[in-house]
C-alpha positions as CSV (number, residue, x, y, z in Angstrom):
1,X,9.0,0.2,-10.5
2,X,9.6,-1.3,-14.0
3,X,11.5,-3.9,-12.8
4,X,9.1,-5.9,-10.7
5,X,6.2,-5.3,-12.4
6,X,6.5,-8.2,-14.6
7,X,7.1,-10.1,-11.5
8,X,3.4,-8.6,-10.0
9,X,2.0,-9.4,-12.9
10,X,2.8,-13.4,-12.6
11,X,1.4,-12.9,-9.2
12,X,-1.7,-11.9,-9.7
13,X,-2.0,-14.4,-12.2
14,X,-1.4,-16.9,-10.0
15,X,-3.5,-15.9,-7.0
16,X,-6.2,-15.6,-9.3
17,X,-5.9,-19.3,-9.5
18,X,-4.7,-20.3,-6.3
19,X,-6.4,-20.0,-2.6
20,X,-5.6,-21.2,1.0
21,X,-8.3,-23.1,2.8
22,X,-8.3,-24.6,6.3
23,X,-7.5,-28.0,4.9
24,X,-4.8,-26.9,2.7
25,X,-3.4,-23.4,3.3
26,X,-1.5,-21.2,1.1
27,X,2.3,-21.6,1.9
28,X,3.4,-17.4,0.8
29,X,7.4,-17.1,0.4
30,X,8.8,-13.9,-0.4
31,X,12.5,-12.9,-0.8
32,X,14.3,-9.9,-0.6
33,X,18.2,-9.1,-1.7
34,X,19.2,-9.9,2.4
35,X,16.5,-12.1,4.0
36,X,13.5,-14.8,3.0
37,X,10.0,-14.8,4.5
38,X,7.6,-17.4,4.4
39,X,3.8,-17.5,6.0
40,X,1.0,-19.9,5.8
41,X,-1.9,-18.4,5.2
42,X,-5.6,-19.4,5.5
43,X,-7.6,-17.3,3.0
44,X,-10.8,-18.5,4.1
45,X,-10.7,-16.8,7.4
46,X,-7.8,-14.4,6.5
47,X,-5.8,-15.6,9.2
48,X,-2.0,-16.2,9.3
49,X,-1.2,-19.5,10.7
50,X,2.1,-19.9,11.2
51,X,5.4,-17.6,10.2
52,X,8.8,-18.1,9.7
53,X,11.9,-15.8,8.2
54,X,15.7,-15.6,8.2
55,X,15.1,-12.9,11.1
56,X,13.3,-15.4,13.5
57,X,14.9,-15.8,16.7
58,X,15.2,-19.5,16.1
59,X,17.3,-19.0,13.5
60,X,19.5,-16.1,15.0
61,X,22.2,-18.5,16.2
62,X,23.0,-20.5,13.0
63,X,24.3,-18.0,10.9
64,X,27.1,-20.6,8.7
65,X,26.2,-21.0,5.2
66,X,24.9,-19.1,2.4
67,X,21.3,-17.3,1.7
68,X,20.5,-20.6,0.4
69,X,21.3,-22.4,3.2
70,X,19.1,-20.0,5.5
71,X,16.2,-20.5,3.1
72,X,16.4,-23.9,3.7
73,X,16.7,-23.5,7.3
74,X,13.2,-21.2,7.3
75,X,11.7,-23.6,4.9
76,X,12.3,-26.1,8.0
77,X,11.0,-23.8,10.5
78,X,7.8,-23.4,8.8
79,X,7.3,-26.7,8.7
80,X,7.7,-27.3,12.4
81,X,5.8,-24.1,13.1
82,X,2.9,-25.9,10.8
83,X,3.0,-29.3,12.4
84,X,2.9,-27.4,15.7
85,X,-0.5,-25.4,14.4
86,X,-1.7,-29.0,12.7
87,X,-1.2,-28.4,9.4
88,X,0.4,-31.2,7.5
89,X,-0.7,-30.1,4.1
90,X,0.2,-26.6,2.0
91,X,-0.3,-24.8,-1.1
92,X,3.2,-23.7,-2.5
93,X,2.9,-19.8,-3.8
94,X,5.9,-19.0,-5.0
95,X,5.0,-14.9,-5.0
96,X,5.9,-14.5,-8.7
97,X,9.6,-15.6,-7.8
98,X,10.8,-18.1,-10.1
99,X,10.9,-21.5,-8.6
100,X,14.8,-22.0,-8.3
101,X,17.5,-21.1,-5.9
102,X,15.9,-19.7,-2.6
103,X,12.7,-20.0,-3.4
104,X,12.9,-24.0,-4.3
105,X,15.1,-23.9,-1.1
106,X,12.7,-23.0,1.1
107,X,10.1,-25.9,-0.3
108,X,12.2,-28.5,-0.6
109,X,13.6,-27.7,3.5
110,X,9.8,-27.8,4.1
111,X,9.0,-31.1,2.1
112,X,11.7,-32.3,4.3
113,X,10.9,-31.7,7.6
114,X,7.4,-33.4,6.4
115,X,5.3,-30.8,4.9
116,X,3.3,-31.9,2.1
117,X,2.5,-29.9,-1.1
């Protein structure tokens, strides 16, 4: 438990500053050691609006590349999933996760298949 409580502790912090609207919902990535996750979330009405993951069926069939790679991919899929639920603009919350390597992966796949942050 000592190991990622540093990591809860940056996000709390953050949360405490940051909230998803309707207009602009919160864009949650989380990573584990195998696979990425990434939801948008409308805090507002506590709704999730769209998810994506390295699991997602979509994905299933491209499995060339690295972790990075497939955090790019996902950071993609959100982005369609988001333009298909009309949402063209997020909140990045990075989770606590420093912002390199998957993490900046999965935004920067988003920002290019249009997302805005």
């Amino acid at each position: 438990m000592a190991k990622i409580e540093p990591r809860l502790k940056r996000k709390a912090r953050i949360r405490r500053k940051m909230t998803g609207t309707q207009q602009r919902p919160r864009l949650s990535v989380y990573k584990s050691l195998k696979h990425i996750y990434a939801q948008v979330v409308d805090d507002s009405n506590r709704r999730t609006l769209a998810f994506a993951s390295s699991l997602s069926k979509e994905l299933k069939g491209s499995d060339e590349g690295d972790k990075k790679a497939d955090a790019m991919r996902v950071g993609k899929l959100i982005a369609e999933k988001c333009k298909a639920a009309n949402v063209d603009a997020v909140v990045f919350d990075r989770n606590g996760f420093p912002y390199h390597g998957r993490i900046a992966a999965v935004a920067e796949g988003a920002r290019k298949a249009g997302l805005k942050f």
